[in-house]
FIKOLZA-1660 file (N, C-alpha, C; in steps of 0.1 Angstrom, whole numbers, plus 5000, padded with zeros to 4 digits):
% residues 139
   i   px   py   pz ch aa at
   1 5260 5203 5342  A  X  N
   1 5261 5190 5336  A  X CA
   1 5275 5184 5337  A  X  C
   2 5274 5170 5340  A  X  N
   2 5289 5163 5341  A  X CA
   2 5299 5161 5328  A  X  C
   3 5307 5162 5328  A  X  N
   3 5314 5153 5315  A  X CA
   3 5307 5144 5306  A  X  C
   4 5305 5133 5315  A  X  N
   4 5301 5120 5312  A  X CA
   4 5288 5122 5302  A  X  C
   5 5276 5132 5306  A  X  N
   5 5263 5138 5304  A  X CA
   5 5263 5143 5292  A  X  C
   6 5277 5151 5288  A  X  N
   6 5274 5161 5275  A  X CA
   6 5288 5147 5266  A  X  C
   7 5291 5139 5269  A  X  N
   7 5295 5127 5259  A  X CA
   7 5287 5121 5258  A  X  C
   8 5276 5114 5265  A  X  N
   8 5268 5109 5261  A  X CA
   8 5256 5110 5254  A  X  C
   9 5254 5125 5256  A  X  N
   9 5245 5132 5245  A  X CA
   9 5248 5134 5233  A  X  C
  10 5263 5139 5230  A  X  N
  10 5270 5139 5217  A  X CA
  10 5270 5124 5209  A  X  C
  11 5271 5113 5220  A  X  N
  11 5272 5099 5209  A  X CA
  11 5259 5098 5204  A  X  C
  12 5245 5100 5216  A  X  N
  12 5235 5100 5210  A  X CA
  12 5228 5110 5203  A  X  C
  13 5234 5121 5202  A  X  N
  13 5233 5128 5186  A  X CA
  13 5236 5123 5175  A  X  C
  14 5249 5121 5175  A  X  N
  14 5263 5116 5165  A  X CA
  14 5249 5102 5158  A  X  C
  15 5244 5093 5169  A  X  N
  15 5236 5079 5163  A  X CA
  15 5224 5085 5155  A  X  C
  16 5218 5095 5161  A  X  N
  16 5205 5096 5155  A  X CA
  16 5210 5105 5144  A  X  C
  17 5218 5115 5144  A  X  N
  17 5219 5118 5127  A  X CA
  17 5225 5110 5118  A  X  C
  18 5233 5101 5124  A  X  N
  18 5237 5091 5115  A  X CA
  18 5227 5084 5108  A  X  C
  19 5218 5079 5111  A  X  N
  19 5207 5072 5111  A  X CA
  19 5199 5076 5102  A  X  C
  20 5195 5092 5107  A  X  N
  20 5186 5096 5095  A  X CA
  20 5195 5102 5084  A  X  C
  21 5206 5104 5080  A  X  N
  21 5214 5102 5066  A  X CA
  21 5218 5090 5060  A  X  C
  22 5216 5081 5070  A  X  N
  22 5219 5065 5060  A  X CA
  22 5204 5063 5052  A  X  C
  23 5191 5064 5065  A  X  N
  23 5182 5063 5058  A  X CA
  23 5179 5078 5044  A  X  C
  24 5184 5089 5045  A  X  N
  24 5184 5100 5034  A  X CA
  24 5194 5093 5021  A  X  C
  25 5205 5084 5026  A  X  N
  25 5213 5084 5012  A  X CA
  25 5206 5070 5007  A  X  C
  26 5199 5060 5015  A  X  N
  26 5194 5046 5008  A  X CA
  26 5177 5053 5003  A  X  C
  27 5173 5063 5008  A  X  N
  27 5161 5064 4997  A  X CA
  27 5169 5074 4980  A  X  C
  28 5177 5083 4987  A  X  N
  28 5183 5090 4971  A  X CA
  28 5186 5081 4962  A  X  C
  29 5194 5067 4968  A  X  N
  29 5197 5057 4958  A  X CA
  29 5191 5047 4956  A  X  C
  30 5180 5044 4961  A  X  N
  30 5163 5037 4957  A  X CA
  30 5157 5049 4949  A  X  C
  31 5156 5061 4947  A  X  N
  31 5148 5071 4937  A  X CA
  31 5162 5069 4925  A  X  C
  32 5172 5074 4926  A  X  N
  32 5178 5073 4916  A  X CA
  32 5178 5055 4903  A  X  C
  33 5179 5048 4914  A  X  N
  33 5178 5036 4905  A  X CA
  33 5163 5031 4898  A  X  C
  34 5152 5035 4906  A  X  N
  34 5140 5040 4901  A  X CA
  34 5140 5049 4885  A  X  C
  35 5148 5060 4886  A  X  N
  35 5151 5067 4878  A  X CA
  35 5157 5065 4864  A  X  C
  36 5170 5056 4868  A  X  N
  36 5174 5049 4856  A  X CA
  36 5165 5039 4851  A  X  C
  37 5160 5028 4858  A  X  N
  37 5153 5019 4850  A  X CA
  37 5137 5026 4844  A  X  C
  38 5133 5036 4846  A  X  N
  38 5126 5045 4841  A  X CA
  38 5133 5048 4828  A  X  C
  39 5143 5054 4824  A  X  N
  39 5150 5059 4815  A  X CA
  39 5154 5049 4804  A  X  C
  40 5158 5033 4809  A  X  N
  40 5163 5025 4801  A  X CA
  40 5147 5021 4795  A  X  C
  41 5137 5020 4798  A  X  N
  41 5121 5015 4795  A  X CA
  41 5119 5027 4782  A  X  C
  42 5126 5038 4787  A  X  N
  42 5122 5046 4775  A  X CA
  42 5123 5043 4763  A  X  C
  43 5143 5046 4767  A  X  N
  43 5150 5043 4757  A  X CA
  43 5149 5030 4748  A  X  C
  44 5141 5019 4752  A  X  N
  44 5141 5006 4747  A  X CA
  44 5125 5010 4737  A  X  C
  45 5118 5020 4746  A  X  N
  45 5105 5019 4736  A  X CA
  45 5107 5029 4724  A  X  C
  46 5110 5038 4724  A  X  N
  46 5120 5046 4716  A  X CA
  46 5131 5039 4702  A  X  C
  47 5133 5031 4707  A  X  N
  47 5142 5024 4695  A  X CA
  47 5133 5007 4692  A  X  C
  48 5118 5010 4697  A  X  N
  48 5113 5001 4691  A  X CA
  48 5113 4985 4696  A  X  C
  49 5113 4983 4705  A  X  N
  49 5116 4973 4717  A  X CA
  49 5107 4969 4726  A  X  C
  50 5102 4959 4729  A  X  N
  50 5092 4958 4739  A  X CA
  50 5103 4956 4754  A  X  C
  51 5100 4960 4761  A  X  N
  51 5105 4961 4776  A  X CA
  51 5100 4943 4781  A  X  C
  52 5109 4935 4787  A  X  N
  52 5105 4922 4791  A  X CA
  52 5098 4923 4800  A  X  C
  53 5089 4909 4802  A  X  N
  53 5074 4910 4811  A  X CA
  53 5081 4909 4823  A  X  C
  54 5097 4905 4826  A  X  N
  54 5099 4899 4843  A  X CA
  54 5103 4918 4849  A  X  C
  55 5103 4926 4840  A  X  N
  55 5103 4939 4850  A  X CA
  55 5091 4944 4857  A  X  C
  56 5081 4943 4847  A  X  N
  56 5069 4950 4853  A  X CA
  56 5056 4943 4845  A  X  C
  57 5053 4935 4848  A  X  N
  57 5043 4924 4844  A  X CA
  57 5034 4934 4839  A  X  C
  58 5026 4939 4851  A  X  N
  58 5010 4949 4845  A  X CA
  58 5020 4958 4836  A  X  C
  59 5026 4965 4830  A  X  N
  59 5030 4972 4821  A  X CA
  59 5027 4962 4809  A  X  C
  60 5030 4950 4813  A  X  N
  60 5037 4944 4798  A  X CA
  60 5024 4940 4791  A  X  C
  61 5013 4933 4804  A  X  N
  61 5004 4934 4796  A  X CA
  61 4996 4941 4789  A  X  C
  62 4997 4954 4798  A  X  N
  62 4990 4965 4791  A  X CA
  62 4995 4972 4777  A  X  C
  63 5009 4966 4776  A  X  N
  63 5014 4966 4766  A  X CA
  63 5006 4961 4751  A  X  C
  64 5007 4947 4756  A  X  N
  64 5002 4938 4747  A  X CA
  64 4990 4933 4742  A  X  C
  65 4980 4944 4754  A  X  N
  65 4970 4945 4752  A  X CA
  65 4955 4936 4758  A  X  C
  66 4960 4931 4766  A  X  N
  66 4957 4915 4776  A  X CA
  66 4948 4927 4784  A  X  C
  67 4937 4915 4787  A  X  N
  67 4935 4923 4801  A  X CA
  67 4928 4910 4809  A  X  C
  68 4932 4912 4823  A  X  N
  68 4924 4903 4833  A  X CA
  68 4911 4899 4837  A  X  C
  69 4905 4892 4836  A  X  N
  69 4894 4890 4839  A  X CA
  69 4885 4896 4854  A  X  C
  70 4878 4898 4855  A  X  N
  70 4873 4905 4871  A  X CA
  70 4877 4924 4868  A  X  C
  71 4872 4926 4881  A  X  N
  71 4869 4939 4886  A  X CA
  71 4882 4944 4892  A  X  C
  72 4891 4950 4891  A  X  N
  72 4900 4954 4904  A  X CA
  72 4898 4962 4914  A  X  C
  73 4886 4974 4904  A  X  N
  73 4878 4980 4917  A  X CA
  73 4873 4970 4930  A  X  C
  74 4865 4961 4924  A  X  N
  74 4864 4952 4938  A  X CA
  74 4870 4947 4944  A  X  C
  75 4885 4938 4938  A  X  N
  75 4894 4937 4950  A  X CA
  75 4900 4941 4959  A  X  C
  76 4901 4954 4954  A  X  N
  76 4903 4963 4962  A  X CA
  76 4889 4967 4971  A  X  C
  77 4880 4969 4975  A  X  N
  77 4869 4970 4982  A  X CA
  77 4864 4961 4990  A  X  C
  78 4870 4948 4984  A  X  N
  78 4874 4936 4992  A  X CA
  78 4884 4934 5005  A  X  C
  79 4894 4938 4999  A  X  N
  79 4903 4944 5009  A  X CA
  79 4905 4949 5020  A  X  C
  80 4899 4962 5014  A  X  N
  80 4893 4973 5022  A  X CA
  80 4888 4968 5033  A  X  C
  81 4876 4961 5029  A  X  N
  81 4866 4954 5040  A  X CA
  81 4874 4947 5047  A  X  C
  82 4878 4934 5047  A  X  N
  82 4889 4930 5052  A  X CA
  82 4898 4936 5068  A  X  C
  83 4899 4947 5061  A  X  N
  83 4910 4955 5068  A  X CA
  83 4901 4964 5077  A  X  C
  84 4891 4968 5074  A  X  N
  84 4886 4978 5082  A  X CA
  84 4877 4968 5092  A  X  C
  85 4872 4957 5090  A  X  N
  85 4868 4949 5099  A  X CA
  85 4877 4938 5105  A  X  C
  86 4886 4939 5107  A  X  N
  86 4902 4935 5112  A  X CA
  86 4898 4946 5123  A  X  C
  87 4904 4958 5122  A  X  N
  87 4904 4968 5126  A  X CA
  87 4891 4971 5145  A  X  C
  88 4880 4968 5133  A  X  N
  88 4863 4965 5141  A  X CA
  88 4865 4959 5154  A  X  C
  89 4872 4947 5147  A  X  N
  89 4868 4935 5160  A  X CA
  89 4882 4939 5172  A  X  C
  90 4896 4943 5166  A  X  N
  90 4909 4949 5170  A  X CA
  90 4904 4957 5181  A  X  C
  91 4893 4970 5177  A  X  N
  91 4888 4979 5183  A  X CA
  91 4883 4979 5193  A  X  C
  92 4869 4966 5191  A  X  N
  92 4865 4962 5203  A  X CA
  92 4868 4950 5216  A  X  C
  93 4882 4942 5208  A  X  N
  93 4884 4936 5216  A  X CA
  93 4890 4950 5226  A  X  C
  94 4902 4959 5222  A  X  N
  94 4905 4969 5231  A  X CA
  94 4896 4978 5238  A  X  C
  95 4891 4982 5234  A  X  N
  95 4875 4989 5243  A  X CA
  95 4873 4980 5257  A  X  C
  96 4872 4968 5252  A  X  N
  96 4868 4958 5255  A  X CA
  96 4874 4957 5275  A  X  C
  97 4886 4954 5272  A  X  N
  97 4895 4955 5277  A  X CA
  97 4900 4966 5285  A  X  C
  98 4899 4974 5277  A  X  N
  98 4902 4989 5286  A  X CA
  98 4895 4997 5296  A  X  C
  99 4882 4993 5292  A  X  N
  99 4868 5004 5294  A  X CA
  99 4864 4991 5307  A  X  C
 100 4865 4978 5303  A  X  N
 100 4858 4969 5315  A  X CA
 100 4846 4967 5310  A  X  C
 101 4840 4975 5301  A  X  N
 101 4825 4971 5292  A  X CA
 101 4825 4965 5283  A  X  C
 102 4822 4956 5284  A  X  N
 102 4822 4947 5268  A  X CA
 102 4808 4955 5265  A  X  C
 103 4801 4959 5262  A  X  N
 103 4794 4964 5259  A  X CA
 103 4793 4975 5245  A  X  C
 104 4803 4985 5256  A  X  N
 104 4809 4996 5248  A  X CA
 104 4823 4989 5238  A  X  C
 105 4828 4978 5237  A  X  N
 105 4835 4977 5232  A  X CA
 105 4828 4970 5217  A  X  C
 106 4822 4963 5225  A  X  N
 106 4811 4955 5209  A  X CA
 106 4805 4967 5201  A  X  C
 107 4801 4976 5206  A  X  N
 107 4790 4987 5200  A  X CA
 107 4801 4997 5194  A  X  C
 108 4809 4997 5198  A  X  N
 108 4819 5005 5189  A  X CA
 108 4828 4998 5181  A  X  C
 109 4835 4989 5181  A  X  N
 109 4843 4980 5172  A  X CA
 109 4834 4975 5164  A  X  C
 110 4820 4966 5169  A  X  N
 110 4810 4963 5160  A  X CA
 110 4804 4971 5150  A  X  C
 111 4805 4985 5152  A  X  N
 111 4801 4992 5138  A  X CA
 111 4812 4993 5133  A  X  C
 112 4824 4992 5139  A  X  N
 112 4831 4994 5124  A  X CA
 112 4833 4982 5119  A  X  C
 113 4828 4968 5118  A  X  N
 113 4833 4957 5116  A  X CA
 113 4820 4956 5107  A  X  C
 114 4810 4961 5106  A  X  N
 114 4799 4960 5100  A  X CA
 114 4798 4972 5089  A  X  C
 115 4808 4979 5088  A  X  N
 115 4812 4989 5079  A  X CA
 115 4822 4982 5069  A  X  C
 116 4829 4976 5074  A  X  N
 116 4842 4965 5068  A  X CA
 116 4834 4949 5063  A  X  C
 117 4825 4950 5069  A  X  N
 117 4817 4941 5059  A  X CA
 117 4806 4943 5046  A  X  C
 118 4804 4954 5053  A  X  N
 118 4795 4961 5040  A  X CA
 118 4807 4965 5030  A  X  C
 119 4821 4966 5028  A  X  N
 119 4830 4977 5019  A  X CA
 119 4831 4960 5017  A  X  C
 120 4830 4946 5020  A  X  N
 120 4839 4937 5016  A  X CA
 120 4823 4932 5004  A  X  C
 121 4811 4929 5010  A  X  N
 121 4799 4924 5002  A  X CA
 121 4802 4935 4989  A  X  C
 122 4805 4947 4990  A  X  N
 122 4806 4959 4978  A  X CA
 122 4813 4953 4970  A  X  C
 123 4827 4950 4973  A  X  N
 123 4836 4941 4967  A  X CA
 123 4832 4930 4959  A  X  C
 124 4828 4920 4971  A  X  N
 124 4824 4910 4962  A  X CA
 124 4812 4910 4950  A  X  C
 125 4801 4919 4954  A  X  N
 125 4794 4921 4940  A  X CA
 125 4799 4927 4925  A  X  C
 126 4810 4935 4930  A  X  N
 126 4816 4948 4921  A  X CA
 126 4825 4933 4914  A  X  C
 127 4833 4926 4919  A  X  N
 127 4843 4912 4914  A  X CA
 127 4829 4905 4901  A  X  C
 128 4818 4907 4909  A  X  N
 128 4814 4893 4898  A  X CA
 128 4804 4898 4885  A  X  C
 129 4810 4914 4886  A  X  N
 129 4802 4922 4870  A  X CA
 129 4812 4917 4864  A  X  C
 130 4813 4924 4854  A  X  N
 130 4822 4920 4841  A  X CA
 130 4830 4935 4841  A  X  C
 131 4845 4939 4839  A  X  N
 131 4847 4952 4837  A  X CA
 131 4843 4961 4829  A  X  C
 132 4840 4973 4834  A  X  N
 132 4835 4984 4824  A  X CA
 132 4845 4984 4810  A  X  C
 133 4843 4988 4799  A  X  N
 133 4849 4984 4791  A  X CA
 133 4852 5002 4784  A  X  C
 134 4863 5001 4784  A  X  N
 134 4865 5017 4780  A  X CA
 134 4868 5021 4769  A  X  C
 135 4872 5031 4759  A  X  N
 135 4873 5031 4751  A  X CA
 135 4890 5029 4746  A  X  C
 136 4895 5028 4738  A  X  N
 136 4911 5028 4734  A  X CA
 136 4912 5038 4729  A  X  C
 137 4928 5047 4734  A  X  N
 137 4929 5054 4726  A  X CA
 137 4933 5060 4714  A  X  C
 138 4934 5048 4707  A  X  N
 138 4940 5044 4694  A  X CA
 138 4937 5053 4684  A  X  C
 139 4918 5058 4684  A  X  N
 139 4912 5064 4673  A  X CA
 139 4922 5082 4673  A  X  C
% end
């Protein structure tokens, strides 16, 4: 190996561990600050304090006792669908394309897009019950 060969492997060492310790020290100090504002939420319920709604909205309500109207299970199943038939049509345009068969590309991306529509109709029925209503644990 030349000179030139084992410097230029060393810089591109020297980049790629640099890299993954910048990304190792910016998640320690995204978990750490995670951690404090965790700590300060305690400490504020602790001495009797409601925690303000602009930190964490669904906490606050749940705090306060509120609840949303609709299903979450189903928007989420909504989604789901969404995404998985995103995915379907994604699938078989590439089939599509790759294979030269539109055929095989419809018959395979089309079931999954027909799966992603069935997880989205799930959704939308599950959205227009009323939520199951649970018990509190108050007693």
């Amino acid at each position: 190996m030349t000179f030139e060969r084992i410097v230029i492997l060393l810089i591109f060492g020297a980049v790629v561990l640099g890299g993954i310790g910048l990304i190792a020290m910016m998640l320690w100090a995204r978990q750490r600050l995670h951690e404090l504002a965790i700590r300060e939420r305690i400490a504020m319920i602790e001495r009797g304090l409601v925690p303000s709604p602009e930190v964490d909205p669904a906490a606050f309500e749940r705090l306060m006792g509120g609840r949303r109207p609709g299903n979450p299970a189903g928007a989420r199943f909504q989604s789901a669908g969404v995404l998985i038939m995103g995915l379907g049509v994604g699938l078989a345009v590439l089939l599509s394309f790759a294979a030269r068969e539109v055929s095989v590309g419809v018959g395979v991306g089309g079931a999954l897009a027909i799966v992603g529509l069935a997880a989205f109709v799930n959704g939308t029925l599950m959205s227009s019950q009323p939520p199951v209503a649970r018990p509190s644990r108050d007693a």
